[in-house]
C-alpha positions as CSV (number, residue, x, y, z in Angstrom):
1,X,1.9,212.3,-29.4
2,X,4.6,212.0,-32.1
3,X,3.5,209.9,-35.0
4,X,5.6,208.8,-37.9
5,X,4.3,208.1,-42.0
6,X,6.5,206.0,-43.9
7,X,7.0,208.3,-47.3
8,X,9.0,208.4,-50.5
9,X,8.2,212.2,-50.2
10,X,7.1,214.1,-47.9
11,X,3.4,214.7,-48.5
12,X,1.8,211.3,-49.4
13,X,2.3,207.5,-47.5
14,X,3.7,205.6,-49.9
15,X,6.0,203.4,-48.9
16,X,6.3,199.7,-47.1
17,X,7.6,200.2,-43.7
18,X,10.5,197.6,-44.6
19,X,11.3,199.8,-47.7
20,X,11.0,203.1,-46.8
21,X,13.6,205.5,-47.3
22,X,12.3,208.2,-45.0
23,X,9.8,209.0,-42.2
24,X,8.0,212.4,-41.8
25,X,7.7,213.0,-38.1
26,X,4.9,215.2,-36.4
27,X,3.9,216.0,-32.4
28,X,-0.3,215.4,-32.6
29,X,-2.4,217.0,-30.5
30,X,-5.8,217.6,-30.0
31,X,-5.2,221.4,-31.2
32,X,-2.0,221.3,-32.5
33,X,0.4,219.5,-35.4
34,X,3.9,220.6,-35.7
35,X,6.0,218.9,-38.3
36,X,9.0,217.7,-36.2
37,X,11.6,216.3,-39.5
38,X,12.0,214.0,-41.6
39,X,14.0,210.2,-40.0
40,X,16.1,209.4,-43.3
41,X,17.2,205.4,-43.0
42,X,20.6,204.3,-44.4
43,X,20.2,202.6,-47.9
44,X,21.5,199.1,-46.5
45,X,20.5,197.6,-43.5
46,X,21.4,194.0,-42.7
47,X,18.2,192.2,-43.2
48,X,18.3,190.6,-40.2
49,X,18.3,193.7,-38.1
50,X,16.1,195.9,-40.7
51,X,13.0,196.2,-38.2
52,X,15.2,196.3,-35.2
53,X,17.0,199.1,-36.4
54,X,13.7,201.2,-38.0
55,X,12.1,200.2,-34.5
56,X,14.9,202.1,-32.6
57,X,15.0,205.1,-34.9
58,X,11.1,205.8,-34.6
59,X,11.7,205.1,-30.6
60,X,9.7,208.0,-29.7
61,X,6.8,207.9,-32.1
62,X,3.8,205.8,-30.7
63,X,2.5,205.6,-33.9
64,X,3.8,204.9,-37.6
65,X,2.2,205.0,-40.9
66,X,2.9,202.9,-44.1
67,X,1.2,201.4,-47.2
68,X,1.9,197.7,-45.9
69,X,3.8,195.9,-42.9
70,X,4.5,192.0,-42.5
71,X,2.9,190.4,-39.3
72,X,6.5,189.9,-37.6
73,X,7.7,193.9,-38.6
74,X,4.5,194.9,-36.7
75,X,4.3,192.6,-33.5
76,X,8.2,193.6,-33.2
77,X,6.8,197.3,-33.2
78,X,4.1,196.7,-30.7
79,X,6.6,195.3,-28.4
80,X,8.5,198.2,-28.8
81,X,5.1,200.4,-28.2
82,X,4.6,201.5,-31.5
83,X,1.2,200.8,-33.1
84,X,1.7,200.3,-37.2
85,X,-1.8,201.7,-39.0
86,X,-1.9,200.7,-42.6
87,X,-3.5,202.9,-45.2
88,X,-3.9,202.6,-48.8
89,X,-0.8,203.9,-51.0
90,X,-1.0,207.8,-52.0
91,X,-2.8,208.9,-49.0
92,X,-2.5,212.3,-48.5
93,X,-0.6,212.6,-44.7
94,X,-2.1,216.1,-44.0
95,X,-5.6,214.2,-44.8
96,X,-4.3,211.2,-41.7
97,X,-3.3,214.2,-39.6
98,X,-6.6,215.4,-39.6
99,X,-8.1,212.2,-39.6
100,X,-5.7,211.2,-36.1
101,X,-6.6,214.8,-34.5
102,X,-10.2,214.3,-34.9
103,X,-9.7,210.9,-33.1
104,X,-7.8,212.5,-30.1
105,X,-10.8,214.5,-29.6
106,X,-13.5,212.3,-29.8
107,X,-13.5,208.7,-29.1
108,X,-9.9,207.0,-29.2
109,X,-9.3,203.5,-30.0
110,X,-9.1,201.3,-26.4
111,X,-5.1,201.0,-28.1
112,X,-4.7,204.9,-28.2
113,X,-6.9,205.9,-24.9
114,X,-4.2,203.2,-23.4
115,X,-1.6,205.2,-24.9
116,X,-2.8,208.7,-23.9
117,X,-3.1,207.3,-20.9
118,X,0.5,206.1,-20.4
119,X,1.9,209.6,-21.7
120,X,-0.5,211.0,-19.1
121,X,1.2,209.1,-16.8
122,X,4.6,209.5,-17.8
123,X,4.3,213.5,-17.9
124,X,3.1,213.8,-14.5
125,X,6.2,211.7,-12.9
126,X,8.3,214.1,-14.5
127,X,6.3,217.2,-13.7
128,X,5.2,218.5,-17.0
């Protein structure tokens, strides 16, 4: 499951999701993280297509990260099935990845068993 933290840096969430100047991507496994790059957004986006555009640039990450996220931003994500999680500012993402690993193996979230589900899904029709 790719997941996406909103991040001035690259080691700490600390960033609005409307203001953030960079995502640090990571595949999330049960067993496994791997650091897939960092999503750098242009400095200007019109601000009428701001989310839009962040939405489509974090297309294949089911979930993303940030210190804070208006109500419209995230129900335009979750249409776009992509589940915002707020955290406090200045937490440590290695900490989250370990927090979101343990949650694959235990006791998801009905919104994350739904979404392991639909990967599940999604990976069979293709064979893999």
């Amino acid at each position: 499951m790719r997941i996406a933290f909103a991040t001035l840096g690259q080691d700490r969430i600390d960033a609005h999701f409307g203001e953030a100047p960079a995502f640090a991507t990571y595949d999330v496994t049960p067993d496994n993280v791997r650091f897939i790059g960092m999503i750098y957004l242009p400095e200007q986006f019109a601000e009428d297509d701001k989310v839009e555009s962040r939405a489509e640039m974090l297309r294949e990450c089911a979930v993303v990260y940030c210190t804070q996220i208006g109500g419209p931003a995230a129900a335009r994500l979750i249409q776009q099935n992509i589940h915002p999680l707020k955290v406090s500012e200045g937490t440590s993402i290695e900490g989250e990845l370990q927090r979101f690993q343990t949650m694959l193996k235990g006791n998801p979230p009905p919104w994350l068993r739904k979404r392991l589900a639909e990967e599940r899904e999604s990976n069979d029709k293709q064979g893999g």
